[in-house]
N, C-alpha and C positions, 0 to 999 in steps of 0.2 A: 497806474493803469491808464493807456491812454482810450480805449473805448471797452462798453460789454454790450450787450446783447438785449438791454432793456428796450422795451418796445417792439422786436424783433422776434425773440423766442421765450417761451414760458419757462423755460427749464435752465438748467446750470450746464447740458452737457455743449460745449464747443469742437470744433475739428477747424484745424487752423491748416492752412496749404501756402507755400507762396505763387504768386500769379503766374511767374514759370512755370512750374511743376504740374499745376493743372493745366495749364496750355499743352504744355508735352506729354502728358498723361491722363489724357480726359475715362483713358480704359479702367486705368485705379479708378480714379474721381465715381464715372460710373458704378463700378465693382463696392465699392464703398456705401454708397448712398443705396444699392438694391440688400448690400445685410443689414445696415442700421434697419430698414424700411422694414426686412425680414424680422430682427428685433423686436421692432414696433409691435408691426402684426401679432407675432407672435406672444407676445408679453400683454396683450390688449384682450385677445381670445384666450390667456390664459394663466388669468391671475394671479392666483394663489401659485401656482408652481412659479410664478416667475418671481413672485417673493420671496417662495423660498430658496430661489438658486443667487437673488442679488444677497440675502443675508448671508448665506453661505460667504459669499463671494467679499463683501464687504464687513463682517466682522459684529453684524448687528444683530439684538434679535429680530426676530421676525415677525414679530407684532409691531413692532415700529416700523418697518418695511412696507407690510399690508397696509397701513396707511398713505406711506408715501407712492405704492402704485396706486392704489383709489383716488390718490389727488389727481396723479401726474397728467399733463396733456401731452401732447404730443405736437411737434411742427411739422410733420413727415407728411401735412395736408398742404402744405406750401411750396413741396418736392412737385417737379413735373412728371406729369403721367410715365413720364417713357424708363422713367429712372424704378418705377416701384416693382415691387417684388416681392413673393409670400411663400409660406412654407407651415407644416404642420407641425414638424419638430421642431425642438427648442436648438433656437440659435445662438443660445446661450452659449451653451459646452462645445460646441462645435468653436465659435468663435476662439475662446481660452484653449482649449486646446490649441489650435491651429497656430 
């Protein structure tokens, strides 16, 4: 491993880009960071459904889940204003599906 994310972010999840790809595509980059942000939100105002759609999703129960979103924090407060973005329905299934 040449670096992780200590100090930087609370969490385990990464999105890696190379510095082309974002230069040439700031509209993904964009588009990306308003559904995680959507994610956020929505997983933050709604607990318990969103534990149970990660256990679903990853194989666990769901008691052990509910503890890991009660932990979780969130870096989506270190996203610039222009990038955020919210929604009522779960971003979840939309995401997977898609």
């Amino acid at each position: 491993m040449i670096a992780d994310a200590s100090g930087v972010v609370g969490n385990r999840a990464f999105y890696f880009s190379s510095q082309s790809y974002a230069a040439n595509n700031p509209d993904v980059i964009r588009i990306l960071i308003e559904e995680l942000d959507k994610v956020d939100q929505w997983g933050k105002q709604n607990k318990d459904q969103f534990a149970s759609e990660l256990a679903q999703l990853w194989g666990l129960p769901k008691q052990v889940v509910d503890v890991a979103v009660q932990r979780s924090s969130s870096a989506r407060s270190r996203l610039p204003a222009r990038f955020s973005a919210s929604s009522n329905r779960s971003p979840i299934r939309s995401s997977i599906s898609a």
